[in-house]
C-alpha positions in Angstrom: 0.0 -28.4 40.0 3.4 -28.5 39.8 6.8 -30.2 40.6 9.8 -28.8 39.3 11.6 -28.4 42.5 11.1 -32.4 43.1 14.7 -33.5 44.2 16.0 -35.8 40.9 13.3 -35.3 38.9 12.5 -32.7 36.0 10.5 -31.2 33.4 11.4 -31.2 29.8 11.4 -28.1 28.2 8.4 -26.5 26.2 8.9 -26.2 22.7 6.6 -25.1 19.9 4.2 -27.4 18.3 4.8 -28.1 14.8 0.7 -29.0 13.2 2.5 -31.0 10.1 0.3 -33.4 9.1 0.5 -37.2 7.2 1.2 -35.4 3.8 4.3 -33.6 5.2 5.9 -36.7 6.0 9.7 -37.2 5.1 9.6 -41.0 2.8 11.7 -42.0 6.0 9.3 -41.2 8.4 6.6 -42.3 6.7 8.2 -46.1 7.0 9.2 -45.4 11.0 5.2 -44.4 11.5 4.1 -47.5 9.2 6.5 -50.0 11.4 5.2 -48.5 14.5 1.4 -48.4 13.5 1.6 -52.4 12.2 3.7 -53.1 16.0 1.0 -50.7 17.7 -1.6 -52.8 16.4 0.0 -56.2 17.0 1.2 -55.4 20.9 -2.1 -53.8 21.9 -4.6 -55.8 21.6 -2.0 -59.9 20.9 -3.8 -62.5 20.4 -4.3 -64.2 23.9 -1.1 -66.2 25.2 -1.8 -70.0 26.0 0.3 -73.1 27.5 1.2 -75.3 24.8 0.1 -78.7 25.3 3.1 -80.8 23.2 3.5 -84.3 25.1 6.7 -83.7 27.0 9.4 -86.3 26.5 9.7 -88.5 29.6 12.5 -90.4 31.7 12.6 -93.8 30.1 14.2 -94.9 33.9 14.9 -93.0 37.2 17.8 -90.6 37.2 20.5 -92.3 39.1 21.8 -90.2 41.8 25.2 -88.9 42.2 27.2 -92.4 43.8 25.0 -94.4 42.2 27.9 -95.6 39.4 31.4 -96.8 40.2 32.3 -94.5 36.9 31.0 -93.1 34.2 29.0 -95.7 31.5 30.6 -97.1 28.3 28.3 -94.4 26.4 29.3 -91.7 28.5 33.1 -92.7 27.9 31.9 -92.5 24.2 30.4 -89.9 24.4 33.5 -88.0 26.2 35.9 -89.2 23.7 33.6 -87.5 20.8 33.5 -84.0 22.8 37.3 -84.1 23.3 38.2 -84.6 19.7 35.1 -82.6 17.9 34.0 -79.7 20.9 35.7 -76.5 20.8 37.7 -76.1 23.8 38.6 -73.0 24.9 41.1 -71.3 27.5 39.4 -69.8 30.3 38.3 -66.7 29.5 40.5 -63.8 28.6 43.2 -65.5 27.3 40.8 -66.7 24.3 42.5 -65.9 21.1 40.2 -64.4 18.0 41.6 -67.7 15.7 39.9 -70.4 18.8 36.7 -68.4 18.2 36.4 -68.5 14.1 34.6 -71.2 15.0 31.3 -69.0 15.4 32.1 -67.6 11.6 30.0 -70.9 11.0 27.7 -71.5 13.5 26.3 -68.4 13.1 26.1 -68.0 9.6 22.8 -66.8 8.7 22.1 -66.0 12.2 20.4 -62.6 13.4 19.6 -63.7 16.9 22.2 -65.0 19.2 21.0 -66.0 23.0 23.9 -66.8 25.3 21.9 -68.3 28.2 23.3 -69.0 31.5 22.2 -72.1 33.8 21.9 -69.1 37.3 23.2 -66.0 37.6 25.3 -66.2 40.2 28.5 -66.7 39.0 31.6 -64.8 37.8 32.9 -67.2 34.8 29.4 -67.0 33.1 29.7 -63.2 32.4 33.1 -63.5 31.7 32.6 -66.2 28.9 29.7 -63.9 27.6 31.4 -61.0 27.5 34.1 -62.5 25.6 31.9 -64.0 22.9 30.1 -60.7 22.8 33.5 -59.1 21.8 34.3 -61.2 19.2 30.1 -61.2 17.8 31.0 -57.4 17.6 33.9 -57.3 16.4 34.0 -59.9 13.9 30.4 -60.8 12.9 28.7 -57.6 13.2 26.7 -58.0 15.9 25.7 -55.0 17.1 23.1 -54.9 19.1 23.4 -56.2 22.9 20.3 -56.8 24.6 19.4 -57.4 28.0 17.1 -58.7 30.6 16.2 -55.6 32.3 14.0 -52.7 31.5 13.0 -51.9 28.1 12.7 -47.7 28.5 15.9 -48.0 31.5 18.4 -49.5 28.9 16.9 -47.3 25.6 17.1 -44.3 28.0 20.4 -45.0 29.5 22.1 -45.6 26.7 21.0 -42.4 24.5 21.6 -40.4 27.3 25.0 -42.1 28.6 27.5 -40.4 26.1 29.4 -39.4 29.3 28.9 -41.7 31.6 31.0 -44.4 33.8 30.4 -48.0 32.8 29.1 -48.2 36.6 26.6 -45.5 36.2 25.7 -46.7 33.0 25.3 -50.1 34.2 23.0 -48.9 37.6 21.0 -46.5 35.1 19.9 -49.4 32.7 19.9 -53.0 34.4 18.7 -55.1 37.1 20.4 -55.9 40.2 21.4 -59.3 38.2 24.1 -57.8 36.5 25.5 -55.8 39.3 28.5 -57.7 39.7 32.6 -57.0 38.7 32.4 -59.1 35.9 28.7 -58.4 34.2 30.1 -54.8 34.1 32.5 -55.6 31.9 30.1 -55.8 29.2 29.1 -52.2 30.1 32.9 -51.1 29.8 32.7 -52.5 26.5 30.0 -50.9 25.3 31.2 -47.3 26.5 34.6 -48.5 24.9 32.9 -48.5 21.4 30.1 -45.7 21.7 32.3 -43.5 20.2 34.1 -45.9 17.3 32.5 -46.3 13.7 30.7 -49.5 15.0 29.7 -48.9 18.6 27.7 -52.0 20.3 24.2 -50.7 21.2 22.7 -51.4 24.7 18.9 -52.0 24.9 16.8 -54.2 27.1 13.6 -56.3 26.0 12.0 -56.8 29.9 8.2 -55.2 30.2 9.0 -54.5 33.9 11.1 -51.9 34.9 14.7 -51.8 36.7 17.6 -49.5 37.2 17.5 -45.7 38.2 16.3 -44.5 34.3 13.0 -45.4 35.4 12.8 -41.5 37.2 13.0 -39.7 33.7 10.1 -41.1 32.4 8.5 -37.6 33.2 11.4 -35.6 31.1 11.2 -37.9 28.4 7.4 -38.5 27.6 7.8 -34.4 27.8 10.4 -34.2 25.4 8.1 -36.4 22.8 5.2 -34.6 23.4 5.7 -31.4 23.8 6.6 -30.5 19.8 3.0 -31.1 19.3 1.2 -30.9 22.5 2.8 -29.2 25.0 -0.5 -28.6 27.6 -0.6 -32.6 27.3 2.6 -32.5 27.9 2.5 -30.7 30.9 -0.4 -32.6 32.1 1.7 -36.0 31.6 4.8 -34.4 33.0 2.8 -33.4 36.0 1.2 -36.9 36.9 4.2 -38.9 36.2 6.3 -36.4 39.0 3.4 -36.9 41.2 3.3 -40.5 41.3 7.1 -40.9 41.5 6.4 -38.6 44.4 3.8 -40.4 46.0 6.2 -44.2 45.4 9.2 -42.3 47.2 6.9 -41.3 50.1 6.4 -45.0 50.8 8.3 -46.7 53.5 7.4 -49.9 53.5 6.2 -52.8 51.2 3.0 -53.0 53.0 2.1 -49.3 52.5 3.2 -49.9 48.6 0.8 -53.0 48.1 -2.0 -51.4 49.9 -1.4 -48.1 47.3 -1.2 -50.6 44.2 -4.5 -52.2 45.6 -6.5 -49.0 45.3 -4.8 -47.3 42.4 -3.4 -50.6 40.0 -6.2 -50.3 38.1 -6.0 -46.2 37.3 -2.6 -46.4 36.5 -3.3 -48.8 33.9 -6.0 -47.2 32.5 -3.8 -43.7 32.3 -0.9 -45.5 30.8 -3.2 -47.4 27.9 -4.8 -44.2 27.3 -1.3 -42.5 27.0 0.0 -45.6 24.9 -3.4 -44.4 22.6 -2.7 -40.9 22.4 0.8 -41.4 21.2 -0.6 -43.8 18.2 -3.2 -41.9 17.3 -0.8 -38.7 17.0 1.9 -41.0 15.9 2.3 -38.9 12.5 2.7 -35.8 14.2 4.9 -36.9 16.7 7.0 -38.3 13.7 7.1 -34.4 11.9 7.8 -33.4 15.3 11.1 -35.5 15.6 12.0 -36.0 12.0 15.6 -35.7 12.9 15.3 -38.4 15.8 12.3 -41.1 15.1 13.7 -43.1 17.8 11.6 -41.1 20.2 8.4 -41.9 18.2 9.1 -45.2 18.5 10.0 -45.8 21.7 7.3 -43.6 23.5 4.4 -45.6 22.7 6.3 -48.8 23.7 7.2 -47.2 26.9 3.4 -46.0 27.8 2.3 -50.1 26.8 5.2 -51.5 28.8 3.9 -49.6 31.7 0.5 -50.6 31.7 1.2 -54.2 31.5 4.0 -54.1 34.3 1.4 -52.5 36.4 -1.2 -55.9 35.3 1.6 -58.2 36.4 1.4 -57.1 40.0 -2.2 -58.3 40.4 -2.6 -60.6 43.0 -5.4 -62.3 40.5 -2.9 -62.9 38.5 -1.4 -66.6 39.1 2.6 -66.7 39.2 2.2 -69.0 36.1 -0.1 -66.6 34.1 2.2 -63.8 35.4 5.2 -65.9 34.1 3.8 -66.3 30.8 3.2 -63.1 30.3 6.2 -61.5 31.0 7.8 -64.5 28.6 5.7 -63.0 25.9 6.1 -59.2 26.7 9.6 -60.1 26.9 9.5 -61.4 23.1 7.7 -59.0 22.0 10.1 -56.5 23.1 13.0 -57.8 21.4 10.8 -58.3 18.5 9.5 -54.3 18.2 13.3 -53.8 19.0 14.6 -55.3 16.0 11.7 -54.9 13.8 10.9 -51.3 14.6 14.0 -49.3 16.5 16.8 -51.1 15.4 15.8 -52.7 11.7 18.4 -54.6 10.1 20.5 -54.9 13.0 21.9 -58.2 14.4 21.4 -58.8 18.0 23.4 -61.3 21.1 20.3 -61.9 24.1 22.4 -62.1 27.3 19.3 -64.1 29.5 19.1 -67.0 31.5 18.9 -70.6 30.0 14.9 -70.4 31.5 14.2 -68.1 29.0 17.0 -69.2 25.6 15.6 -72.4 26.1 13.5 -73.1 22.8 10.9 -75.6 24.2 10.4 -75.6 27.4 7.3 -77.2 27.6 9.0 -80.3 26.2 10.9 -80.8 29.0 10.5 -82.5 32.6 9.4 -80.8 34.5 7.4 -79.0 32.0 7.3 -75.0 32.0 5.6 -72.4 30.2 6.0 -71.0 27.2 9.4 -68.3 27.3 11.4 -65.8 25.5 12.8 -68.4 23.7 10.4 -70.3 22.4 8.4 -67.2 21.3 10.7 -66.1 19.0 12.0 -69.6 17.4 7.8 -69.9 16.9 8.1 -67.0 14.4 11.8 -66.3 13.0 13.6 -69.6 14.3 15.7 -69.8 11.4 16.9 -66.3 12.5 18.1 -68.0 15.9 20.9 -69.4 17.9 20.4 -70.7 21.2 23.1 -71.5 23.5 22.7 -72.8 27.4 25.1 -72.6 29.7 26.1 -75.1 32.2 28.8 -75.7 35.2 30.4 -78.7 36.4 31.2 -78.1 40.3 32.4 -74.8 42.3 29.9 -72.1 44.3 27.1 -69.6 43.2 25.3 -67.3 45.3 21.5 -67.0 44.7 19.6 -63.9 43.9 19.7 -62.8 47.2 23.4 -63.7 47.6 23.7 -66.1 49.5 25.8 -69.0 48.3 26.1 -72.4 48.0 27.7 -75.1 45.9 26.9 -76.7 42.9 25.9 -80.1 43.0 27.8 -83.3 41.4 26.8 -83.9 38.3 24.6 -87.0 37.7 25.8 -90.1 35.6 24.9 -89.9 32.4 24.1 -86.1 32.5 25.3 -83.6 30.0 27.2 -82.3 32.7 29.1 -85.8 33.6 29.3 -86.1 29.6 30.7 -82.5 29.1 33.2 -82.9 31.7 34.8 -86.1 31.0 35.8 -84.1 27.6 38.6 -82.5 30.4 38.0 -79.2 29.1 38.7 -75.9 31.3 35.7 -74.4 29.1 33.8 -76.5 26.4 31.4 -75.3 23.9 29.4 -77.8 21.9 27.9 -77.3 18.5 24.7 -79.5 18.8 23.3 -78.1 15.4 26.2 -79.8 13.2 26.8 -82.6 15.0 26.7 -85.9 13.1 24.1 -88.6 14.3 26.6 -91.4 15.2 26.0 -93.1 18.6 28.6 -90.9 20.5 25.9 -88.6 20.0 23.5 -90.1 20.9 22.5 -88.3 24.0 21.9 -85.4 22.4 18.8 -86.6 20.5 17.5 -88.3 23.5 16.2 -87.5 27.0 19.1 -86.7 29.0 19.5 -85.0 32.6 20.9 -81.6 33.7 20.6 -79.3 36.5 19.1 -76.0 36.4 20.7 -73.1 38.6 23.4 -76.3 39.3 20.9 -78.2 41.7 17.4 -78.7 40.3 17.7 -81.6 38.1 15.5 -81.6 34.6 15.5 -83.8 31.8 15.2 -82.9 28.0 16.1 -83.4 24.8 19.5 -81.2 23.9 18.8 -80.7 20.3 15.2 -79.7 21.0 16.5 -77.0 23.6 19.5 -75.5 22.0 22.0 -75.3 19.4 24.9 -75.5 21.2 25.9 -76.0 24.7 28.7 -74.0 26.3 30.1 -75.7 29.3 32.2 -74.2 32.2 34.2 -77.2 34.5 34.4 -75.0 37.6 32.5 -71.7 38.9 32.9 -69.2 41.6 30.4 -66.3 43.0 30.7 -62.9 41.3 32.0 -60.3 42.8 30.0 -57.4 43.7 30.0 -54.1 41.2 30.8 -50.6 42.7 
C-alpha cells in the first residue's frame, strides 16, 4: 500500500542499511545509546504517579473582598515600603537596559533551570517581559536552551528543519495555539535571529501531546531513522503513519473523530509502544546508522512513547485529574530526557504557565495535583528557579479569546502588596530576601489570583523564588 502522492505528506528516502553492531560503536555513541537505554528504561515502564498528600496550608481568616478595607493595612504599607526600596523595578519592557537586569547574574547563579511562569495566557506584556529576560538569559548567562509548552517531536522537528524559515512559520510548525500572538512570536524571531551566530538559542518543547503543523512529518522522519537499518520496516512505518494521517484528515467532525478514537485508541497505542520497542531494542544500530547525527536516535524513541501516551490521555476512563497528572509528569519527564539525553550540559529558561512553575501545588488552597514544577524541584531543585507571574488590573482574553478584565486585587494580596511598591513592572527576589516583618507575607499564607480572577492562597516562598509583577495588562495581539 502506498501513499506518496498524499497531498503534504511524504516518504523519506531509502538508503542502505548499515549491519554495525555494539562493538563498532564510536566512544561518542556509545554514551548517546547508554543515556538513551538508562531514559528508555526509566520512561517506559515510571514508577506509578500519585497525589501527594502534604497538609495544605490553610486561611487563618476569610479573604476579605475587594471594598472590604478603606486602604491598604499597616503591614501591607510595610510591606510596600520594603518592595519599593529592595525589588527590582524595571521599565516596561523594551526599554530595559542590560545594567537593570545584572540583577539575574545572582539570582541565578548556580542555576540550570529557569521557569518564567505566567498567571494566563492571555496577555501581551507577559510575553514581552519573557522575551526580554530570555534575551538577556542568552545573551549574558548562557542560557541556551528555550523550551516550551507545546509538542515535544513539533518543536525538535521544527527547529532542525527551520534553517530557512519565517519566525511565523517557524512558530505555526512548532507550538500551540497559546503562543500564536504578536508578541509570543517575538521569541521565535529571536531565535531565527541567533540560529546562525556562534551561540544560537535552541527551541524545543517538553509537552507529551502534540501541536503545531510538524506533527504531519512524523512519517518522513521515523523513515529517515529507520531506514539506514531497516528499510522494509521503514516502509511499513512510513506506510501506516500516511495512512492514519489520511484517515484523521478524512474526518469532518469531532463526533466522527471520537467515535474513530473509540474503536482504534487502543491499536494505536499498542503500534506506537511496539515502535517505541523496536527503536530501543535496535538502539545501537540506529546509533551506527546516524553516527554523524545521534540526535535522531534519541529523539525517535521519545517520539514513538510520546505518542502512545497522548493517545492514553484521550480515554474517556481516564479522569481529568488522572489525565492532568499525567501530562504534569510526561511533561517533566520530557524536559528531563531533554536535558539529560539531547541536550546534556545545556542550561534551559521553561516559558509555561504559573500552574505548572509552581513548585508545590498541593500545598496550596485550593489544592492541585502534582505539576511540571514540582516534578522537577522533587529531583534537581537546587538546579531550579521558579518565577510566577502576576498582573495588577487591565484585560486578558481567555483561551478561546474572548476577554475580560482582571479583577481588583484583594487586601492584603501579593498583588495589593506588589502594587503599592508603584512600579510599572516589579520583580521580586523571594529566595534572598531577609526575614524581617516587611516580609512577612512571604513566609505566610497569603492570597492571589490565578488567570487574574480565581483567588488561591499559598505560601510565596514555598511556590517560587521570585515573583515578577506587571501593574497593568492588555490582550495580545493576534500572530499572522
Amino acid at each position: 500500500m502506498g501513499f506518496g502522492n498524499v497531498p503534504g505528506l511524504r516518504r523519506a528516502p531509502r538508503h542502505a542499511p548499515p549491519r554495525a553492531g555494539l562493538a563498532a560503536l564510536a566512544p561518542a555513541a556509545l554514551v548517546a545509546l547508554a543515556l538513551l537505554a538508562s531514559a528508555g528504561r526509566a520512561a517506559r515502564d515510571p514508577a506509578p504517579a500519585r497525589v501527594e498528600t502534604h497538609q495544605p496550608t490553610v486561611v487563618a481568616r476569610p479573604l476579605p473582598m475587594p471594598g472590604d478595607s478603606a486602604g491598604p493595612s499597616a503591614e501591607t504599607r510595610a510591606a510596600s515600603a520594603w518592595l519599593t526600596a529592595h525589588a527590582h523595578r524595571l521599565a516596561f519592557p523594551d526599554s530595559v537596559s542590560d545594567r537593570s537586569l545584572a540583577f539575574l547574574d545572582t539570582l541565578v547563579a548556580g542555576k540550570r533551570i529557569v521557569e518564567l511562569g505566567e498567571s494566563t495566557y492571555g496577555t501581551g506584556e507577559f510575553s514581552r517581559v519573557k522575551v526580554r529576560l530570555i534575551r538577556y538569559l542568552h545573551e549574558r548567562l548562557d542560557f541556551d536552551l528555550v523550551a516550551i509548552e507545546s509538542g515535544f517531536f513539533e518543536c525538535w522537528r521544527a527547529y532542525r528543519t527551520g534553517d530557512t524559515l519565517s519566525a511565523g512559520t517557524l512558530l505555526w510548525h512548532c507550538a500551540s495555539r497559546t503562543f500564536a500572538t504578536q508578541e509570543a512570536l517575538e521569541l521565535f524571531r529571536y531565535v531565527q535571529a541567533t540560529r546562525h551566530t556562534g551561540h544560537p538559542l535552541v527551541l524545543a518543547g517538553f509537552d507529551v501531546l502534540p501541536s503545531g503543523t510538524a506533527t504531519q512529518e512524523q512519517s518522513a522522519f521515523f523513515g529517515e531513522a529507520i531506514g539506514p537499518v531497516d528499510g522494509v520496516f521503514a516502509d511499513q512505518t512510513q506506510d501506516w503513519l500516511l495512512a492514519l494521517a489520511a484517515t484523521q484528515r478524512a474526518m469532518r467532525t469531532a463526533g466522527e473523530r471520537d467515535a474513530w478514537l473509540a474503536r482504534e485508541r487502543a491499536h494505536l497505542v499498542a503500534r506506537y509502544d511496539s515502535l517505541a520497542d523496536w527503536l530501543r531494542a535496535h538502539a545501537a544500530d540506529l546509533a551506527t546508522a546516524h553516527l554523524d547525527d545521534q540526535e535522531i536516535t534519541k529523539m525517535a524513541w521519545r517520539t514513538a512513547w510520546c505518542s502512545a501516551r497522548a493517545y492514553e490521555m484521550t480515554s474517556d476512563a481516564e479522569s481529568p485529574t488522572r489525565r492532568a497528572l499525567d501530562r504534569s509528569e510526561y511533561m517533566a519527564r520530557n524536559l528531563e530526557y531533554q536535558l539529560d539525553v539531547v541536550y546534556p550540559g545545556r542550561r534551559v529558561v521553561v516559558w509555561a504557565n504559573n500552574s505548572e512553575v509552581r513548585l508545590a501545588p498541593e500545598r496550596a488552597v485550593p489544592t492541585a495535583t502534582r505539576n511540571l514544577g514540582s516534578w522537577l524541584a522533587a529531583e534537581r531543585r537546587a538546579d531550579v528557579l521558579a518565577v510566577g507571574a502576576f498582573m495588577g488590573s487591565g484585560q486578558a482574553v481567555t483561551l478561546a479569546g474572548r476577554p475580560y478584565t482582571v479583577a481588583e486585587p484583594r487586601p492584603g494580596s501579593a498583588e495589593a502588596i506588589m502594587a503599592g511598591a508603584g512600579a510599572r513592572t516589579l520583580l521580586v527576589d523571594l529566595a534572598h530576601a531577609p526575614e524581617i516583618p516587611a516580609t512577612a507575607w512571604m513566609r505566610h499564607a497569603t492570597a492571589a489570583y490565578a488567570y487574574g480572577t480565581d483567588i488561591e492562597s499559598w505560601v510565596p516562598r514555598e511556590q517560587y523564588d521570585a515573583l515578577l509583577f506587571l501593574d497593568r495588562v492588555s490582550p495580545p495581539r493576534a500572530a499572522p
